[in-house]
C-alpha positions as a Python dict, from the first residue, in 0.01 Angstrom:
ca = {
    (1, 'X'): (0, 0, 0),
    (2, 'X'): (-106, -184, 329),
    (3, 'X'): (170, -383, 479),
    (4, 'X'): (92, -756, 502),
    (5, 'X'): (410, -851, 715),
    (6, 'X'): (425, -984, 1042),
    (7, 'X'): (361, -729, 1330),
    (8, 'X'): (526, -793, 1676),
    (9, 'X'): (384, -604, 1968),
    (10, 'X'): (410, -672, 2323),
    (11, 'X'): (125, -757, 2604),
    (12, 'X'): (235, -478, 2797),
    (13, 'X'): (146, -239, 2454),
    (14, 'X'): (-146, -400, 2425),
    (15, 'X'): (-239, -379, 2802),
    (16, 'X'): (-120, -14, 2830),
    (17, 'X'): (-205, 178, 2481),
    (18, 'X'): (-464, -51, 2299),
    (19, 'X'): (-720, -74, 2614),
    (20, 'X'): (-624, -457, 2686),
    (21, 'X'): (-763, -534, 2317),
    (22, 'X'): (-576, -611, 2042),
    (23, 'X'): (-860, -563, 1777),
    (24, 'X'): (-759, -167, 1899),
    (25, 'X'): (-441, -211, 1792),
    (26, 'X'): (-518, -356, 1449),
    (27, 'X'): (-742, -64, 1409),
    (28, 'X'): (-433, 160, 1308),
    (29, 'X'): (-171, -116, 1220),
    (30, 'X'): (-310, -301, 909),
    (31, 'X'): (-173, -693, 863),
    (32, 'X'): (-276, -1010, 817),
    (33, 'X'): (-68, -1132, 1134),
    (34, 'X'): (-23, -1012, 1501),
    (35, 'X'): (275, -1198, 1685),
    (36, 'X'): (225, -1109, 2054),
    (37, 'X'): (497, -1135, 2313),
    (38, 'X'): (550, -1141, 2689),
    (39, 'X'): (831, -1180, 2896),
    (40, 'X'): (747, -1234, 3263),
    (41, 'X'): (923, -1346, 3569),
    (42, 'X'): (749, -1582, 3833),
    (43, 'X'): (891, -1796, 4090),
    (44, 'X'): (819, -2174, 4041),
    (45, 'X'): (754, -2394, 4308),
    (46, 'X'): (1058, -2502, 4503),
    (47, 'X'): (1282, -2349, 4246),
    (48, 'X'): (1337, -1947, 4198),
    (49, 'X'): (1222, -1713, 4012),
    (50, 'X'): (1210, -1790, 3628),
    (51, 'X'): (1166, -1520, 3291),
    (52, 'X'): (937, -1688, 3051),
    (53, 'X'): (893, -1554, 2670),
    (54, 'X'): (528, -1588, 2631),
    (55, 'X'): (459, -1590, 2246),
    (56, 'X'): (121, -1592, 2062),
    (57, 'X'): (59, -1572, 1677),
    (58, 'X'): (-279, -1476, 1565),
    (59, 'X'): (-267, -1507, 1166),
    (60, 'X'): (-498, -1465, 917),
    (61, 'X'): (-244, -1519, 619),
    (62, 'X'): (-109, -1875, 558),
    (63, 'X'): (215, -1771, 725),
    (64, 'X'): (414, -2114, 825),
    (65, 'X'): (417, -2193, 1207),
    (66, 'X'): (760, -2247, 1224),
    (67, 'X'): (848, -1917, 1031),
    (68, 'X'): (643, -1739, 1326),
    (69, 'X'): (801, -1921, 1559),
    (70, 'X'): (1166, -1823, 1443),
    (71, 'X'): (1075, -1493, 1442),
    (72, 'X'): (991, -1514, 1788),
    (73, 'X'): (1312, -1690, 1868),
    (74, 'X'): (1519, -1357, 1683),
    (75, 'X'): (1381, -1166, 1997),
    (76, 'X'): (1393, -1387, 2264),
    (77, 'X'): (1562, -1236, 2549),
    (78, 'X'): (1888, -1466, 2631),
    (79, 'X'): (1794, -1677, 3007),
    (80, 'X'): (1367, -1676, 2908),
    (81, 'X'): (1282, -2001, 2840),
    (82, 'X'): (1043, -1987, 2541),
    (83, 'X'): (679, -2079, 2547),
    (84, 'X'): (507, -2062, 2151),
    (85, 'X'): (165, -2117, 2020),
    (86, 'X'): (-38, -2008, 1717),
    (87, 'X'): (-390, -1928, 1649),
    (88, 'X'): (-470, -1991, 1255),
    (89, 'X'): (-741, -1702, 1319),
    (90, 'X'): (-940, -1720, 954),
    (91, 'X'): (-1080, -2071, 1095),
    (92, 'X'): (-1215, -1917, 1409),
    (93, 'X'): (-1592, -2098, 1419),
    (94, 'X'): (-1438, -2395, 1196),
    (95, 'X'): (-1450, -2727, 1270),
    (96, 'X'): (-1077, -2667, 1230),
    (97, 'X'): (-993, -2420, 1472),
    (98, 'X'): (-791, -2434, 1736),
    (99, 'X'): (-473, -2287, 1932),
    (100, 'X'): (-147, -2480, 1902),
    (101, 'X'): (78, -2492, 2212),
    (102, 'X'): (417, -2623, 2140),
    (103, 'X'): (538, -2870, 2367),
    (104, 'X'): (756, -2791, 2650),
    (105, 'X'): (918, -2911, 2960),
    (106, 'X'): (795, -2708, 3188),
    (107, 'X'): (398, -2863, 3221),
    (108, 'X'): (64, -2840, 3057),
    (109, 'X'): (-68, -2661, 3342),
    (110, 'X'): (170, -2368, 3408),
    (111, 'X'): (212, -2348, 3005),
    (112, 'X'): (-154, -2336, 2950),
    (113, 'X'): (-218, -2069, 3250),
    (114, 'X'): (49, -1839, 3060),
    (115, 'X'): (-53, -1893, 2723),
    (116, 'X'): (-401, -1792, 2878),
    (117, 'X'): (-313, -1499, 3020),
    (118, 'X'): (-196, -1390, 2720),
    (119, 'X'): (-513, -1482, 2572),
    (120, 'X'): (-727, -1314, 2767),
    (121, 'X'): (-521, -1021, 2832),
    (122, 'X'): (-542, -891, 2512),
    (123, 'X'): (-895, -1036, 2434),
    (124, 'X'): (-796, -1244, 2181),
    (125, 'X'): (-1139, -1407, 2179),
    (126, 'X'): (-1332, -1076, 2117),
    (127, 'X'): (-1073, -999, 1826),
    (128, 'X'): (-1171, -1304, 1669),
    (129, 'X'): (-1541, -1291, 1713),
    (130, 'X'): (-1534, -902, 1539),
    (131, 'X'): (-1249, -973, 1282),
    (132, 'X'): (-1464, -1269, 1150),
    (133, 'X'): (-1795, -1153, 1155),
}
């Protein structure tokens, strides 16, 4: 029986045993949803050095946002401030598509950057392109 429940799995997996690709990944762990995380430290202008929980959710199933996002929350490292947003993957090349970024207080540009970096780290776009082809 495959499992169709949530899988978390960190950036740092993905960068270090699935070849920066998280297609390689699903490969040997079958679900309809991947929720990636990343906690990273980085100073912020005039201010020190801040841990940010970095949290994408690439779903194919019609799993609710906010379940995802408490999910996310359960692992949330105490201190991290938390940074969430969802990709509803089955409407990749739909009118529809999109990635959600939940609002924050800590700016559109540094949220997007890290948000992006997870994206491309773990060549979310490729995933989507193969997975829906």
């Amino acid at each position: 029986m495959k499992n169709h429940n949530p899988i978390l799995i960190s950036l740092n997996d993905i960068i270090e045993k699935h070849n920066s690709f998280l297609l390689d990944f699903m490969n040997s762990n079958y679900s309809k949803d991947y929720l990636i995380f990343w906690n990273v430290k980085m100073k912020i202008k005039d201010k020190k050095s801040a841990s940010f929980f970095v949290c994408l959710a690439v779903c194919w199933s019609n799993l609710e946002v906010n379940d995802v996002k408490n999910i996310f929350l359960q692992i949330k490292p105490k201190n991290s401030f938390f940074i969430f947003s969802h990709i509803q993957a089955n409407n990749f090349n739909k009118k529809s598509f999109g990635i959600y970024i939940e609002e924050n207080n800590f700016g559109d540009k540094l949220t997007n950057s890290l948000v992006n970096e997870v994206i491309e780290k773990s060549k979310i776009e490729e995933t989507l392109i193969q997975k829906n082809n």
